[in-house]
N, C-alpha and C positions, 0 to 999 in steps of 0.2 A: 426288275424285269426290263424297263428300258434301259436299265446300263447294258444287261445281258444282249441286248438288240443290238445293240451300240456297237458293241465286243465282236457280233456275228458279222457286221453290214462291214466293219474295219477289217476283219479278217478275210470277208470277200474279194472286197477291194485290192488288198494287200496282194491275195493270190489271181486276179485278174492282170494286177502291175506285173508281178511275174511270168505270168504267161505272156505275154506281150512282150516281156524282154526274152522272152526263151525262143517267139516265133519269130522277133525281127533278130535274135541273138547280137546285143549290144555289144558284148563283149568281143566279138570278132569283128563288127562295125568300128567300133574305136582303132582298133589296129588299121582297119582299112582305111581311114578316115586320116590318122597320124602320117600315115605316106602322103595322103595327098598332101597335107600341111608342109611336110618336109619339101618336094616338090615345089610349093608353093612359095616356100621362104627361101630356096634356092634361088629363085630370079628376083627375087627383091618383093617381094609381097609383103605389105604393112596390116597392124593391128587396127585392121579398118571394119567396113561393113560389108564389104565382100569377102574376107578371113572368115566373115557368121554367115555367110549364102554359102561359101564351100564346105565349111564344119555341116551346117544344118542340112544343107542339101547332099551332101555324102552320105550321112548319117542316115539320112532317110529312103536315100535310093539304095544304097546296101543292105539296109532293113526289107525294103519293097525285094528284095531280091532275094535274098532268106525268107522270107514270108512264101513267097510263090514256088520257090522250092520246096518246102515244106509243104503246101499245098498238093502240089504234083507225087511227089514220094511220100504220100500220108500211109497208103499199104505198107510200103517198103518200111518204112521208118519202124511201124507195128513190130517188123521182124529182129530189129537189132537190137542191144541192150542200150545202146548210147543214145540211142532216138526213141526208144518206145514210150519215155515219161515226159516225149513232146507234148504241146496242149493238143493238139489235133489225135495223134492215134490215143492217147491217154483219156479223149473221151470230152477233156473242158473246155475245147473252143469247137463251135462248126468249121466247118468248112467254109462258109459264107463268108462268117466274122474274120475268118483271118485273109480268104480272098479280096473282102471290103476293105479291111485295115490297111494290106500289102497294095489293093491300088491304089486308095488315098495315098498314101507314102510316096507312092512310086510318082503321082502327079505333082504334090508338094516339092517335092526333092525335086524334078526338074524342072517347074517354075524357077524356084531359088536357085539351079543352076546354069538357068539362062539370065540369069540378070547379070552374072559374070561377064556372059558371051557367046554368043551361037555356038560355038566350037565346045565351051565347054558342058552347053546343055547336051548334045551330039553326043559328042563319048558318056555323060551319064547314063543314054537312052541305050546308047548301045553295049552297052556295059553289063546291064540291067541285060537286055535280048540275048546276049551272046551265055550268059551264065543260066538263063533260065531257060530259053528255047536250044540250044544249042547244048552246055556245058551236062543239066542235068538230065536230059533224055539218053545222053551219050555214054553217062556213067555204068550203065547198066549194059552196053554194047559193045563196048570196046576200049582198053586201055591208052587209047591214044584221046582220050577224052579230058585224059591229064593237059594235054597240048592244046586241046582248043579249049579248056578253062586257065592257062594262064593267060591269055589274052584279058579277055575281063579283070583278070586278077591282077593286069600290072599296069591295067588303064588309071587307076586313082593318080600316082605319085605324076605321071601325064596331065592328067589333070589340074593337078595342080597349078605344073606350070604354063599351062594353053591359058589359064584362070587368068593369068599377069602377061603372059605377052600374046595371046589371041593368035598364035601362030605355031605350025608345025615345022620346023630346024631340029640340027643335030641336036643339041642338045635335049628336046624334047622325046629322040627315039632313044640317046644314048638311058636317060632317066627311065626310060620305059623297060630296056633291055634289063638294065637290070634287075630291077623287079621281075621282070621274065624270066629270066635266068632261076634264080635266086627259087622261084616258085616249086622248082623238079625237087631239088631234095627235100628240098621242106616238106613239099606236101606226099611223096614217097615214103621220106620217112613217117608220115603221119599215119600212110596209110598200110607200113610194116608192122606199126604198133598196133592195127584194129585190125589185121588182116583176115580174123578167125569170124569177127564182129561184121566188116565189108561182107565179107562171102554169104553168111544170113542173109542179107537182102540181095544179093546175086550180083556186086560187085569184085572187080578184079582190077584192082587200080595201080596194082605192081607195074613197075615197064617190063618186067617177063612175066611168062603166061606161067610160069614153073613156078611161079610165087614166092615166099620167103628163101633166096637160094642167090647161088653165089653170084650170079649174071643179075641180077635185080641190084644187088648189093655194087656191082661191078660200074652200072649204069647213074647208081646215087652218085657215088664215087668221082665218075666221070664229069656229070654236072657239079659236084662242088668243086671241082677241080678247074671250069672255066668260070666261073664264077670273078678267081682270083686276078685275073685278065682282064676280065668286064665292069670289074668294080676298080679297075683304074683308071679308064676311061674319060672320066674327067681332071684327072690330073694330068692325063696324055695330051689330052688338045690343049690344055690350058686353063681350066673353066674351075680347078681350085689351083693348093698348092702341096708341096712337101708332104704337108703333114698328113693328106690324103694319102701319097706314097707310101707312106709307111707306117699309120694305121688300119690301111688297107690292106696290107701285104701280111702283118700280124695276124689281121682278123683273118682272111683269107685263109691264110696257114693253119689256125684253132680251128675254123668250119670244114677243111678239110682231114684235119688230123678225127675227129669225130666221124664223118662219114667213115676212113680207113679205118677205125676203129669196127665198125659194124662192117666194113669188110671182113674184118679178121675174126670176125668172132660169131657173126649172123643170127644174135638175140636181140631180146625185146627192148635190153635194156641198154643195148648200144645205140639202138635207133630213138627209141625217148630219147635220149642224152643227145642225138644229131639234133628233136625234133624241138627241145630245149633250146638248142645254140642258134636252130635257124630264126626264133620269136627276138633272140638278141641281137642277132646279127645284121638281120637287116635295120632296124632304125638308127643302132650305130653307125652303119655304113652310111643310113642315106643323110641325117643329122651331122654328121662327118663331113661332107660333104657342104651345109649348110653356112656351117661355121668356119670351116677352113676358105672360104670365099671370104671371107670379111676378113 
């Protein structure tokens, strides 16, 4: 009998841990978190104790930030298949518990990233504001909601590097740019592959109002195409070398030839395949980048 207890109180636990990672959603935290790093080891940032204030404090202001989105779209989330076995509309967390959890988070994370640097506590806060007061009440209103969530979205790898030099320069907008950039077909394409799944909860996140269709297709297209421009940028000024030139020119080339693909063909299964290449493409580029400096 008390094994049997044992068994229940572990299995609680077990599905509580997971909920927890489903509402701060780790898995998309790490990727956001890996730009900053990248960023970060661009300007010379050492295996120090501020490399664990930007890990931990990324980690947890991105959490705070999924948490509170999740919070705000608990109705909506009910409506789609992809959200409705969230803890909140699925029934096993309150609302409270995750509103409590997501502010704790949100205060820890920018404790630990102000011990970087004013600057770099700053863009966590507003990172955090812009994605949640701004990015998700937007989604539901208008597709230009895409545009003011990459802002937020390409503040980490910024981050990073304000973390080591406590200053705003070129090369701090050029690092940013591309993560901006880089964000349109990514997340177009992401959002061609749930387009049927977005519209359930009363999203339209296409860049045409006409939805799955050749002008939406036309405009992915468009952004991976300056993409290839932008991600050479640092070998333009200076700030790598070569090998940036023309592993970026490559890359460039495959992430466009994918978008042209879902031009020409305006299925599901060309846009996964963009929305694949774009989860590859960027930390090559920006680790690219990293190493070719040394």
């Amino acid at each position: 009998m008390i094994a049997e207890e044992s068994t229940i109180e572990k299995t609680k636990s077990t599905s509580k841990l997971k909920d927890y990672v489903l509402l701060l959603k780790l898995r998309l935290a790490f990727l956001v978190v890996l730009s900053a790093v990248a960023g970060y080891l661009f300007v010379g940032g050492g295996l120090n104790l501020n490399f664990i204030y930007l890990i931990l404090g990324g980690f947890l202001i991105t959490g705070a930030s999924n948490g509170l989105n999740q919070v705000i779209e608990r109705d909506v989330d009910k409506l789609m298949d992809r959200t409705s076995d969230r803890p909140i509309p699925a029934g096993r967390m309150s609302v409270n518990e995750a509103l409590i959890a997501s502010i704790i988070c949100a205060i820890v994370g920018s404790v630990l990233l102000f011990q970087l640097n004013y600057f770099s506590g700053i863009l966590g806060i507003l990172a955090l504001v812009m994605y949640v007061f701004l990015y998700t009440p937007l989604k539901r209103i208008t597709p230009w909601a895409v545009f003011v969530g990459a802002f937020p979205g390409a503040i980490p790898p910024m981050l990073g590097v304000v973390a080591i030099t406590g200053t705003f320069d070129l090369t701090v907008g050029i690092i940013f740019l591309v993560q901006f950039i880089w964000q349109f077909p990514h997340f177009w394409a992401i959002a061609w592959v749930l387009n049927d799944d977005y519209a359930k909860g009363g999203f339209a996140l296409l860049p045409s109002k006409s939805g799955k269709t050749k002008r939406s297709a036309f405009h992915i297209l468009l952004y991976t195409l300056f993409m290839v421009p932008v991600s050479l940028l640092p070998w333009l000024i200076g700030l790598t070398g070569d090998i940036t030139l023309v592993v970026a020119t490559v890359a460039g080339a495959w992430f466009f030839w994918k978008a042209y693909k879902l031009y020409l063909n305006l299925d599901d299964k060309s846009a996964r395949s963009l929305m694949f290449a774009s989860f590859i493409y960027l930390p090559v580029i920006q680790f690219l980048y990293v190493f070719d400096k040394f």
